[in-house]
Each structure stands twice: as C-alpha cells, then as structure tokens.
N, C-alpha and C positions, 0 to 999 in steps of 0.2 A: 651447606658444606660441599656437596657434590655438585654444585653449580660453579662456585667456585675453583672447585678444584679442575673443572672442565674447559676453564678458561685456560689454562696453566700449556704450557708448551714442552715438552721434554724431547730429548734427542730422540731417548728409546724406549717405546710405549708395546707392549706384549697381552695381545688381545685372546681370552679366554673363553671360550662359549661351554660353558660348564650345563652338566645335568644329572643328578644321578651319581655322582663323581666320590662319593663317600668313599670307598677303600685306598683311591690312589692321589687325589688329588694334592694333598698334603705333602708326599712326595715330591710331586711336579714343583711343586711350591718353592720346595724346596731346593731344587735343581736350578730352577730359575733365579732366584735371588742369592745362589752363590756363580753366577755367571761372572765372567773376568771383564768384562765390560761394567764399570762402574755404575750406580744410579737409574736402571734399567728400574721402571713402576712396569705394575701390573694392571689390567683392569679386568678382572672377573665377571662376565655374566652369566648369571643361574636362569635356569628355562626352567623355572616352579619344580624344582626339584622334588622327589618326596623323601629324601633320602637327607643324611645331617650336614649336607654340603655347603649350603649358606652360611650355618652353624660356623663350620671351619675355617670357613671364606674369612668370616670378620673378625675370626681368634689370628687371623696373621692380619687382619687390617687394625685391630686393635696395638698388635708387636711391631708393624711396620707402616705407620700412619702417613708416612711419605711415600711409600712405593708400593702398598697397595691397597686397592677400591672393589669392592663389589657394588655391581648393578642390577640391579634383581627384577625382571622382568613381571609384569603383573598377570598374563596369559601369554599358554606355551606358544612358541613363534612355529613347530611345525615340521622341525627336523633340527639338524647339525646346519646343514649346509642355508637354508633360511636365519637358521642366528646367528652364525658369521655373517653372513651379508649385511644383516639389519646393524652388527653391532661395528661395522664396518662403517655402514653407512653414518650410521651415531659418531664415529668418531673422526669422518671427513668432514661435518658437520660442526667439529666442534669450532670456538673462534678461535685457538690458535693449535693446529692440529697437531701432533706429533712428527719431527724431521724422518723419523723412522717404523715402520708397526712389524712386530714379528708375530707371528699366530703362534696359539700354544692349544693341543690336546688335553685333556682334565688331564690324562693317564699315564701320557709318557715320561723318559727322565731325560734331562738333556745331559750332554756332557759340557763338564763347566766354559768349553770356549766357543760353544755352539754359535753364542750371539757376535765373539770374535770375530769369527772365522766368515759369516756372514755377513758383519759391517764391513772387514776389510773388501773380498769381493764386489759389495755393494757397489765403494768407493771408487775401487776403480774401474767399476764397468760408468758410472754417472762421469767419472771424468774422459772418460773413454769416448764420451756421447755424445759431449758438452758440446755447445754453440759458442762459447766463448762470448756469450752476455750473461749478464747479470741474472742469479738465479735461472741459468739454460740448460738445468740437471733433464734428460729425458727421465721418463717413467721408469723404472727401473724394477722390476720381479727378480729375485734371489731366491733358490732354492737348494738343498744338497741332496745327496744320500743319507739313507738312515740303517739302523742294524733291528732285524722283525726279530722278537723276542716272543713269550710266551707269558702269561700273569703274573713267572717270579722270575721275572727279568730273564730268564734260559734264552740262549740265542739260539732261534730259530735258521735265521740268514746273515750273516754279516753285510750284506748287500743288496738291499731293496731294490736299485738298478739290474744286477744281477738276476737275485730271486725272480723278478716280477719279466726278464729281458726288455726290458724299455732303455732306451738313450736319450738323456738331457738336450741333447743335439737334435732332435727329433722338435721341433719347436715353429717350423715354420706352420702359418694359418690352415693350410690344407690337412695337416694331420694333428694338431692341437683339435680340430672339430670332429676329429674320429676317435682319437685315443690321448687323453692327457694324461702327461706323466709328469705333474708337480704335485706335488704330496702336500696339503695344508701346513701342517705343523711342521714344514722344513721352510717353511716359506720367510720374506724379510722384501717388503717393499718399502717405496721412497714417499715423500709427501706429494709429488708430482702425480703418483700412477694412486694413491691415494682419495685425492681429491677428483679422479676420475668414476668413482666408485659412491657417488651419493645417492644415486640412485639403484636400486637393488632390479635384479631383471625377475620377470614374473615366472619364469621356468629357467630352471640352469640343472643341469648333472649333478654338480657339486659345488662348491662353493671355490675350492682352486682349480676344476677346472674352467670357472667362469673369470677368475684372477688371470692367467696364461692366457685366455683369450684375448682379454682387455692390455695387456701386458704386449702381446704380440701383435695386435694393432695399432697402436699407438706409442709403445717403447722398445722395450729389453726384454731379454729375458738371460741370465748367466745362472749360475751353476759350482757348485764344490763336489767335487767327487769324494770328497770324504765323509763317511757318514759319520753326522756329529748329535744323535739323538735313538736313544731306545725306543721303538714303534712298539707298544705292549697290546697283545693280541690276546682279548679274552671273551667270555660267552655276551656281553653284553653292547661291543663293539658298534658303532654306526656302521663301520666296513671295516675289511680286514683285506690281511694282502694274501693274496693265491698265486703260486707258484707259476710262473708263465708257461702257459704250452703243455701244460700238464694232462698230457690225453684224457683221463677223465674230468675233469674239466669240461672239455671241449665237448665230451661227449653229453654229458650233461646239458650243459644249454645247448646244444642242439635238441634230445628230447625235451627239455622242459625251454620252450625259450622265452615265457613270458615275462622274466626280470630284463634277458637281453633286450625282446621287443619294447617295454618300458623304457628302457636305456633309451633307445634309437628316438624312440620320440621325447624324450625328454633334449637330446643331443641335437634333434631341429628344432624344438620348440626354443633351446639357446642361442641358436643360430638367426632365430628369426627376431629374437630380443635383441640382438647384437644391430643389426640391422636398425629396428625399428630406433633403439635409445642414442645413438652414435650415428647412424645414417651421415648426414650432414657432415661428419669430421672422417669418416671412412675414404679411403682414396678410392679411385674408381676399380681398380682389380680386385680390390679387398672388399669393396662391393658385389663383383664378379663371382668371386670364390661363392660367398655367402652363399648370392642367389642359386647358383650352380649345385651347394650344397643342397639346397631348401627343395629343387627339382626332383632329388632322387626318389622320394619313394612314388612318385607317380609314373617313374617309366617304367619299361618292362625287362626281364630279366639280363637280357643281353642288352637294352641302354644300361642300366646302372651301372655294369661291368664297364661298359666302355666311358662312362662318366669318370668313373670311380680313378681309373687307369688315365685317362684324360688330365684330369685336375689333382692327381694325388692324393687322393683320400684315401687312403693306404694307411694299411696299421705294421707294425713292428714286424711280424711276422705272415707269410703268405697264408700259415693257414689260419691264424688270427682276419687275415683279410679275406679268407676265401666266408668265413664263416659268417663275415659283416652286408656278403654279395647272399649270403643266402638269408640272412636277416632281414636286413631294409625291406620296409614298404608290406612285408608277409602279415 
C-alpha cells in the first residue's frame, strides 16, 4: 500500500517530521486538513517516537485514508533538521513527486488559509520566473511570517519578523550563510527546487536554513508578510524563537559561546557541502562567496573584519554582527 501510494502525484503534499508529538500533534492535524486549499495529504514521519504519536498518526490515517500516511522510521535519524532532510530527500525520490511540499511542525496550528495564501504567492513568483518553455517554473522557496505563542496558544509576538528583527528581504547568498531567516514550518516549495534536494548535505544548521541556501542558488526565494501560523513554544522544543537584540542574550553567548561556536562550524561545515554537492551547477561568483566564506576562520582578527565587510557577511544587526567578528574561528 505505501508503495503505491508513493507513486501517486498530488498537487499538495505537507511533509511532517514528527517525534514525541503526543500532546499537540492531533491539533496540527487538525489545522491542516481544515486548510481552504482542497485535497491537501499529509505524510507523517515518526523518529521512534516513545510517546503515543504513531498511535495518533494512524487513528487520522485510519479517518482519512486518502490524505493521510504515516512513515515510521526504523532508527532515530539524529535531530529535527536530519529528518526533514531525509524525508525530503524520500519524497524528491518518489516516481511522481508532489507539484508542491509545504513543511509542517508536529506542534503548531495553522490558520485555515495558510496553505492559500502560500500557493497564491508561489504562483506568482514561478510565473514571474518563467522562461516561457514548457515546464520553465524556476525553483521557487515560499515562506511567511508567523505569530510566537506559548503551549496554550497565548501570543507571545504577533510577529516573528518583528520579534526576532530579521527581514525576508535579507536573502541574498552572503547573508543567508550567516544568518537565516526562513522558518521551516512557514516554508512551501515548488517540484523544481524540490528535486534539487535528493541528496541530503552531511552538516547543515538546520534544515531551512539549508532549503534558503539551495533556494537562493539556484532559484527564488518570495515571502508573505502575514503571519499565517501559531509557532507554539514549549519546554521540549527543538529551537524556540528569542527575542532579537535582547541584551541578555547577547550577553550570554558572549560568556558562554560554545552553542554559538557550534553554530559557526556547523554554518562552514554548510557552506562547504554546498560547494562540494552543486559545485558543477554553482556560477562562478556564487562560487566565490562560498570560498570567501570557507576562509574566514583561518584569518586573523582584523582580516575577518575586513572579509566580513568585503563580501557581506553581515547579520541584521551591527551588534549581531559585531558579535559574529568576535566568534569565528575563537
């Protein structure tokens, strides 16, 4: 059955990396299959959960045998952002892949036109694109804002742009490799930028920030500024959103920076994957940037600066970026 059903093509397929998910997922469930966008499946996959989530999974696959699937992974893949990628890669892989994938959080709630409001955007940034041949959709990344809540939905921020000061606009290659600001579960790509994605990179940040990479190299990347989904923030989160600029914050990873310094190398170790898997279809600047990136932590205080400022690797804010000059390479 699921071999079959893996052949199948749908417009709009909404990819789930579930674990754990027992209190809210049923929810999201929910949220999702009353979306105004018709005929939207789901495909659920559980990372060996311990919790009653698979349980769940198949009491709406049982209710909804056309629109939804669980995939149940046999050992755990390793984080969040490793099992979207894998289950990404699984479904660029399938024989006829979906025209459209939106990602979905076990946790959050969408609002019912989320995937509307997303397809329309889609549309017209692909027609926007277009080469005017036959299937000459570019790659196309879709993303919005969301509203940061707390476990019972209490809104925290109405504006995760806001909340976090990051700009959608902020998208060209130089600062996507310092600081990404697409949020997974706002995300809606095309089957072109899709099928770019079969291969999973061996180190990435996260899983959208390595989407927005791949996105900005090779296609689009467009944007709704309206936030069309509850980001629910509780004690068991993969990552949660922190308030931008927030001095203790700052002050924080400064004494403690070994999550930041994690960061940074994980953030070339991306950069170097990007390179290594796409090399070949890279243009020569976007070659350039990489390499240029991949240099910094071996110069010394005042190159990096002068790199950094050079090529744009600048984050949102100065002192966001003064704090990346005192990071690299330490």
């Amino acid at each position: 059955m699921m071999e079959k059903r893996d052949k199948e093509s749908g417009t709009v397929l909404v990819l789930m990396a579930a674990r754990n998910g027992e209190p809210y997922i049923g929810e999201q469930l929910d949220s999702i299959l009353a979306q105004t966008v018709p005929g939207i499946r789901i495909l659920v996959s559980d990372d060996c959960s311990r919790d009653r989530t698979p349980e769940i999974v198949r009491e709406y696959e049982e209710r909804f045998p056309e629109r939804v699937r669980l995939r149940q992974r046999q050992r755990p893949s390793g984080g969040a952002a490793a099992h979207f990628l894998d289950l990404l890669s699984h479904t660029a892989r399938m024989e006829e892949p979906p025209a459209y994938v939106l990602l979905s959080d076990q946790d959050d709630v969408w609002l019912p036109y989320k995937a509307e409001r997303l397809l329309e955007q889609m549309r017209r940034t692909e027609e926007a694109g277009a080469d005017g041949k036959e299937n000459g959709r570019p790659p196309v990344l879709v993303h919005s804002d969301l509203t940061v809540t707390d476990e019972k939905l209490k809104v925290i921020a109405p504006s995760f742009f806001a909340y976090q000061k990051v700009s959608p606009q902020r998208c060209a290659l130089p600062q996507l490799l310092v600081q990404n600001n697409v949020t997974g579960g706002a995300v809606m790509i095309n089957r072109p930028l899709l099928e770019l994605l079969k291969t999973p990179p061996q180190v990435c940040l996260m899983h959208d920030a390595w989407l927005a990479l791949v996105a900005c190299c090779f296609g689009k990347i467009s944007w709704v500024e309206e936030p069309l989904y509850y980001y629910r923030q509780h004690g068991t989160n993969a990552l949660g959103a922190e308030k931008g600029d927030a001095p203790e914050g700052f002050i924080r990873r400064m004494e403690d920076g070994s999550q930041a310094r994690d960061n940074y190398r994980k953030m070339f170790g991306q950069a170097r994957c990007l390179l290594e898997l796409y090399g070949e279809r890279l243009s020569e600047p976007q070659k350039a940037v990489l390499q240029a990136f991949i240099r910094l932590p071996g110069l010394n205080r005042i190159g990096k600066m002068a790199e950094i400022l050079r090529w744009g690797f600048t984050k949102n804010t100065w002192l966001r970026t003064l704090g990346q000059m005192m990071m690299i390479g330490d």
